[in-house]
KEBAGU-550390 format. One record per atom (N, C-alpha, C): residue number from 1; residue in one letter; atom name; x, y, z. Coordinates in steps of 0.2 Angstrom, whole numbers. Each point is the difference from the previous one (the first is absolute). Layout:
# KEBAGU-550390
+-----+------+------+-------+-------+-------+
: pos : code : site :     X :     Y :     Z :
+-----+------+------+-------+-------+-------+
: NUM :    A :   CA :     X :     Y :     Z :
...
+-----+------+------+-------+-------+-------+
END
This chain:
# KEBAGU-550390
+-----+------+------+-------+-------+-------+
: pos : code : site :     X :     Y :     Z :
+-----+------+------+-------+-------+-------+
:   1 :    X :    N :    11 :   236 :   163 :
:   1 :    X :   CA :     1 :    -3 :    -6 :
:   1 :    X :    C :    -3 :    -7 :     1 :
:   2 :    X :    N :    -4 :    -2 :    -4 :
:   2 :    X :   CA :    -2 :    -6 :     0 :
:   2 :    X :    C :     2 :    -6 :    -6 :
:   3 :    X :    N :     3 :    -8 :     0 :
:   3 :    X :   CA :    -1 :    -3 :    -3 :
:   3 :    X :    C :    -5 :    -5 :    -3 :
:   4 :    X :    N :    -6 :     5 :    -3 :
:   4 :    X :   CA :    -5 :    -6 :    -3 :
:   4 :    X :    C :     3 :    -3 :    -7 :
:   5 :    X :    N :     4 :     2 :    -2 :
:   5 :    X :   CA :     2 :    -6 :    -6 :
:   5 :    X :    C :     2 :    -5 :     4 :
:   6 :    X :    N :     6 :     0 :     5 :
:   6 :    X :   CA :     2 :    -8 :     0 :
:   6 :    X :    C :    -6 :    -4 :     4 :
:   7 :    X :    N :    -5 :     4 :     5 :
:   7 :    X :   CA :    -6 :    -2 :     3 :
:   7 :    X :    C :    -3 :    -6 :    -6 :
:   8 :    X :    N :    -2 :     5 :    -6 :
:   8 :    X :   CA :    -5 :    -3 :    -4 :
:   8 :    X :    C :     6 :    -8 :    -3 :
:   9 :    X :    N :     6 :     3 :    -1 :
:   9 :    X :   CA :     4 :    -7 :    -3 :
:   9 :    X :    C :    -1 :    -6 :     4 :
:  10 :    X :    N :    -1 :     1 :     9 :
:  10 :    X :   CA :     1 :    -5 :     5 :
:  10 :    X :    C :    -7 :     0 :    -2 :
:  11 :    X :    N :    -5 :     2 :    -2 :
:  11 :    X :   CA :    -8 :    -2 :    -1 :
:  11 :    X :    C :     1 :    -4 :    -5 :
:  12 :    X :    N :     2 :    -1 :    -1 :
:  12 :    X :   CA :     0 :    -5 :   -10 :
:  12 :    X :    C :     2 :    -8 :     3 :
:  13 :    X :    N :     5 :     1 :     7 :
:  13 :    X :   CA :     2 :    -8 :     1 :
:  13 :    X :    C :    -4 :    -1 :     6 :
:  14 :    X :    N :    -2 :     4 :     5 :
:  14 :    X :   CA :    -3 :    -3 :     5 :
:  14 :    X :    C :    -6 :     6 :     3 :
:  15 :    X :    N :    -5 :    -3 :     3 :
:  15 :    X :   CA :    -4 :     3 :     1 :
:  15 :    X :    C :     3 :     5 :     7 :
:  16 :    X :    N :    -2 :     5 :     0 :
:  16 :    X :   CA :     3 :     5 :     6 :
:  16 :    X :    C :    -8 :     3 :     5 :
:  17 :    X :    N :     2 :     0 :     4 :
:  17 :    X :   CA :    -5 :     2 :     4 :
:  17 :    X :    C :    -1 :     8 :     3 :
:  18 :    X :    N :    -2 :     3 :     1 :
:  18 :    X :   CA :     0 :    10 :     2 :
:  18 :    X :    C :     7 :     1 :     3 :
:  19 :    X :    N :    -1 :    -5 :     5 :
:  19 :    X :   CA :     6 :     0 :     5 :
:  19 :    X :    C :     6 :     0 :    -2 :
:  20 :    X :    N :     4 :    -5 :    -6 :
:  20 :    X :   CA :     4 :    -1 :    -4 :
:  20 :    X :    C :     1 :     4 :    -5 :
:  21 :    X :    N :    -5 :     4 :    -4 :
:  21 :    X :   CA :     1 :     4 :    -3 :
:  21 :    X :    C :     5 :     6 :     3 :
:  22 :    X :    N :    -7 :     1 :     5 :
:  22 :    X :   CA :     4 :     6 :     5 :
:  22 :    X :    C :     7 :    -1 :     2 :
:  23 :    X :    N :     2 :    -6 :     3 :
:  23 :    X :   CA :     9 :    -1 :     2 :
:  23 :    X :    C :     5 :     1 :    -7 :
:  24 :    X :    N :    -4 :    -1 :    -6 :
:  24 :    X :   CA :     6 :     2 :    -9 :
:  24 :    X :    C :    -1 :     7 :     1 :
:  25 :    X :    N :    -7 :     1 :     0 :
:  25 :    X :   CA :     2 :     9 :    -3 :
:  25 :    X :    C :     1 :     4 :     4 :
:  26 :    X :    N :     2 :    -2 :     7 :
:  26 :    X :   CA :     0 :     7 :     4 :
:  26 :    X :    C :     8 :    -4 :     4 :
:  27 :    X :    N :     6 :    -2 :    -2 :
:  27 :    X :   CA :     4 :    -1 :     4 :
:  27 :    X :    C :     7 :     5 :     2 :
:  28 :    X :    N :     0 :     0 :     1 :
:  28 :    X :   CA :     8 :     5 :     1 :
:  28 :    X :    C :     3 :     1 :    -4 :
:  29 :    X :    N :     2 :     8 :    -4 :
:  29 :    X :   CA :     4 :    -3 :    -5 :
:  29 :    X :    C :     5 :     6 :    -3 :
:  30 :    X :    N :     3 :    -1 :    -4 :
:  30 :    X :   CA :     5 :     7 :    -1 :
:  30 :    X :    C :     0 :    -1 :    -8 :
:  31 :    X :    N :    -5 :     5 :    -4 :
:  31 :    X :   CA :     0 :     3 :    -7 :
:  31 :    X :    C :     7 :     1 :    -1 :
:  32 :    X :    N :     2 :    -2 :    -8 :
:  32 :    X :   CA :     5 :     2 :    -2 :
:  32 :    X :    C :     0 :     1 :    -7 :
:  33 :    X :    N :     1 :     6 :    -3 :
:  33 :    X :   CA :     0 :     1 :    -8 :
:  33 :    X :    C :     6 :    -2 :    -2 :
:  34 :    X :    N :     1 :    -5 :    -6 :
:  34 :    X :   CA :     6 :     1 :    -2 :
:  34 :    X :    C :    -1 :     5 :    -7 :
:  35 :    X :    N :     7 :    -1 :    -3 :
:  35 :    X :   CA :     0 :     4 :    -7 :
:  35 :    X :    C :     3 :    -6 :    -3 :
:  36 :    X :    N :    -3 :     0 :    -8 :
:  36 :    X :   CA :    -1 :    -5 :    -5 :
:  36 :    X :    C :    12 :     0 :     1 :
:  37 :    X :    N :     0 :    -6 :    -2 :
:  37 :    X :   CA :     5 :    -2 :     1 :
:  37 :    X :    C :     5 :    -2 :     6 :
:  38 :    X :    N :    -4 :     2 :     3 :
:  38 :    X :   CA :     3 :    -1 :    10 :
:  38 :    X :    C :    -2 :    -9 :     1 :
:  39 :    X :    N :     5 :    -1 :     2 :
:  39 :    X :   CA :    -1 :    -9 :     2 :
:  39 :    X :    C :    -3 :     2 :     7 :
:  40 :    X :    N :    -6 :    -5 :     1 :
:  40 :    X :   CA :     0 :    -3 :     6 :
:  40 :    X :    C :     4 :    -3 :     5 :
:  41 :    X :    N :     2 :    -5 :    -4 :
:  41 :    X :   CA :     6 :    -6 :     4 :
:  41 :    X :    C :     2 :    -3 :    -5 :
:  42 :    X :    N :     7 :    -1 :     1 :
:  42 :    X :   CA :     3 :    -3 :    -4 :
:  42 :    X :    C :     2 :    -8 :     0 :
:  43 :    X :    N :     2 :    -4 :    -1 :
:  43 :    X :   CA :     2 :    -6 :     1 :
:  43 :    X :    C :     4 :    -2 :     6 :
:  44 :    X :    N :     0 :    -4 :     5 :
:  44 :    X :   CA :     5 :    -2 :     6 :
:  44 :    X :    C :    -2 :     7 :     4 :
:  45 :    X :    N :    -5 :     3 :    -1 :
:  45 :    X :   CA :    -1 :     9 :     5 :
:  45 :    X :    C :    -4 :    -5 :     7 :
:  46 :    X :    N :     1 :     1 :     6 :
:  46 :    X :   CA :    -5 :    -4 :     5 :
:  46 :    X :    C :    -8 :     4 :    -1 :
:  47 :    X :    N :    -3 :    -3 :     2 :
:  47 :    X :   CA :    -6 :     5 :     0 :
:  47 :    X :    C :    -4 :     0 :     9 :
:  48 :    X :    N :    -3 :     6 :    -1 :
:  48 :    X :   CA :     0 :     4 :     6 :
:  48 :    X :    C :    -9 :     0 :     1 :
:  49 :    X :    N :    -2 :     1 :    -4 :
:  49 :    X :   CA :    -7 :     1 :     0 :
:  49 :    X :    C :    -5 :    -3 :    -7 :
:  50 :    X :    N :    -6 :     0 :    -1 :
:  50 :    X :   CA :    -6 :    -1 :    -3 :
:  50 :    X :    C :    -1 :     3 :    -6 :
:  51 :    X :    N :     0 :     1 :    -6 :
:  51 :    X :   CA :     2 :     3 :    -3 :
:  51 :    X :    C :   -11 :    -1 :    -5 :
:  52 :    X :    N :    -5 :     5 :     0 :
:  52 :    X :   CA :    -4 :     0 :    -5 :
:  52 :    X :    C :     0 :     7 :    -4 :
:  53 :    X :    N :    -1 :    -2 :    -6 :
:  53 :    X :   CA :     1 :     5 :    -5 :
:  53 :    X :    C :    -7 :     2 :     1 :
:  54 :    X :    N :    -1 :     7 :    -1 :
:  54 :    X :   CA :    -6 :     3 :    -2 :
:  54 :    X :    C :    -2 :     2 :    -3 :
:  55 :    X :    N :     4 :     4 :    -5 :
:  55 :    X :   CA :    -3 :     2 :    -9 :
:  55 :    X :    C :     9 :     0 :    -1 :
:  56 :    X :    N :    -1 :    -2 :    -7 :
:  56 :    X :   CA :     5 :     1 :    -6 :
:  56 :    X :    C :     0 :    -8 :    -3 :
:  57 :    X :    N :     9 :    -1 :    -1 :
:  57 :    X :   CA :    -1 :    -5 :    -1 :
:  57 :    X :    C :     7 :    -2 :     2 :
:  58 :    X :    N :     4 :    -7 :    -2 :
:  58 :    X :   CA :     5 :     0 :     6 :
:  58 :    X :    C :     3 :    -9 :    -4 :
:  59 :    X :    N :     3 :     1 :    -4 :
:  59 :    X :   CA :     7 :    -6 :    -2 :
:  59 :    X :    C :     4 :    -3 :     3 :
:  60 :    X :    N :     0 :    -8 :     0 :
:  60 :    X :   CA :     7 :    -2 :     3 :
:  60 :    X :    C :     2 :    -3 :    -7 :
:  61 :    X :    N :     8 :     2 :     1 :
:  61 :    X :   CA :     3 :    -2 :    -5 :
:  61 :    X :    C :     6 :    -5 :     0 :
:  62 :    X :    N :     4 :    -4 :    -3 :
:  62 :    X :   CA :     7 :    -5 :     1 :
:  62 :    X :    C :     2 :     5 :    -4 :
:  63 :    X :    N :     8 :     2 :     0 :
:  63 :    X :   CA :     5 :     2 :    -5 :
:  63 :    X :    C :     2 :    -8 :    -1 :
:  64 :    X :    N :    -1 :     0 :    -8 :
:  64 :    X :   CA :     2 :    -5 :    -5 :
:  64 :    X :    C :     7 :     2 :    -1 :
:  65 :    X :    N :     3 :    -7 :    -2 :
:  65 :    X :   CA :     6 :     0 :    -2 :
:  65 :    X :    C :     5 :     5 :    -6 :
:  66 :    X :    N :    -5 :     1 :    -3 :
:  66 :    X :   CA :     3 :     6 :    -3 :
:  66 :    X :    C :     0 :     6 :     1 :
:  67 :    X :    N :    -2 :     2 :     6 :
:  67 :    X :   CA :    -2 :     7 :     3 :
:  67 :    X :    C :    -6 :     3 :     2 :
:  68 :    X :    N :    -6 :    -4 :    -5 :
:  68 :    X :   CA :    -5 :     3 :    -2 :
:  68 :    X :    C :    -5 :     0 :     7 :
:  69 :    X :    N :    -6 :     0 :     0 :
:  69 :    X :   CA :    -5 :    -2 :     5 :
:  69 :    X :    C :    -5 :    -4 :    -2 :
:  70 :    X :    N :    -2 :    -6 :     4 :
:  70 :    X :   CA :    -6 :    -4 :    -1 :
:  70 :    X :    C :    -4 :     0 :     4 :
:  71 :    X :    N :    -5 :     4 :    -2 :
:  71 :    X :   CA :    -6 :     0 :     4 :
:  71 :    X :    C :    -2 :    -6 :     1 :
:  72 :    X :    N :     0 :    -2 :     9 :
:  72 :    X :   CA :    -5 :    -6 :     0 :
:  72 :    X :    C :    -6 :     1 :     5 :
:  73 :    X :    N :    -2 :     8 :     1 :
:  73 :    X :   CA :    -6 :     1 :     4 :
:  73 :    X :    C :    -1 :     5 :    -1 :
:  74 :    X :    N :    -8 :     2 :    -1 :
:  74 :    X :   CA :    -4 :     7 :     3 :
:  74 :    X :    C :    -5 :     0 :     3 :
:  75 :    X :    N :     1 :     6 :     5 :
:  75 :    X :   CA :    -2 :     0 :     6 :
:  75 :    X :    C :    -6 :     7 :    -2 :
:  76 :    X :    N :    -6 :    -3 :     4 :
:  76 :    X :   CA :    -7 :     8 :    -1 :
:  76 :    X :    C :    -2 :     1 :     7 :
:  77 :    X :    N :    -3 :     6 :    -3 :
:  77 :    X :   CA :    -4 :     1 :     9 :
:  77 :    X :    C :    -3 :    -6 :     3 :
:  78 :    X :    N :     2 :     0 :     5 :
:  78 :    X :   CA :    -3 :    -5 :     4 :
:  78 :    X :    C :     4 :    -7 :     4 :
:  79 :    X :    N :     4 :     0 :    -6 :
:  79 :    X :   CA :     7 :    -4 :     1 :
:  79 :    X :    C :     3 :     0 :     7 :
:  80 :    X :    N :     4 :    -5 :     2 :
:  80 :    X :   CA :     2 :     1 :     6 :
:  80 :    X :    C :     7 :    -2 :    -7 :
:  81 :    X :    N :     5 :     3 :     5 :
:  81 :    X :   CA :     7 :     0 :    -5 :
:  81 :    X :    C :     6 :    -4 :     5 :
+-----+------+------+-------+-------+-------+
END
């Protein structure tokens, strides 16, 4: 598996050389599928590892005071989350 989306994202801020390239898209890594409605991490969750999305798409939300949800982010392939 390779990650050239986030590759080409890190190309948009800084120029990257073969070498570079190479250490994004080829590191160590552990594929994981979720299914639509499964959390990643929740709030006050510690985190453990690196998180880049490869296809779909991926919401961070606050619960509002009335219960509801307020999107304040989306996340796309290539996103580091």
């Amino acid at each position: 598996m390779r990650l050239q989306a986030m590759v080409r994202q890190l190309g948009r801020h800084a120029k990257l050389s073969d070498d570079d390239r190479r250490a994004v898209d080829e590191p160590p890594f552990v594929r994981r599928t979720m299914k639509m409605g499964e959390h990643l991490a929740r709030k006050g969750d510690p985190t453990h590892e690196h998180l880049v999305l490869l296809s779909g798409y991926v919401h961070k939300y606050k619960v509002a005071s009335d219960g509801g949800r307020q999107i304040v982010a989306i996340r796309m392939p290539g996103d580091a989350i």
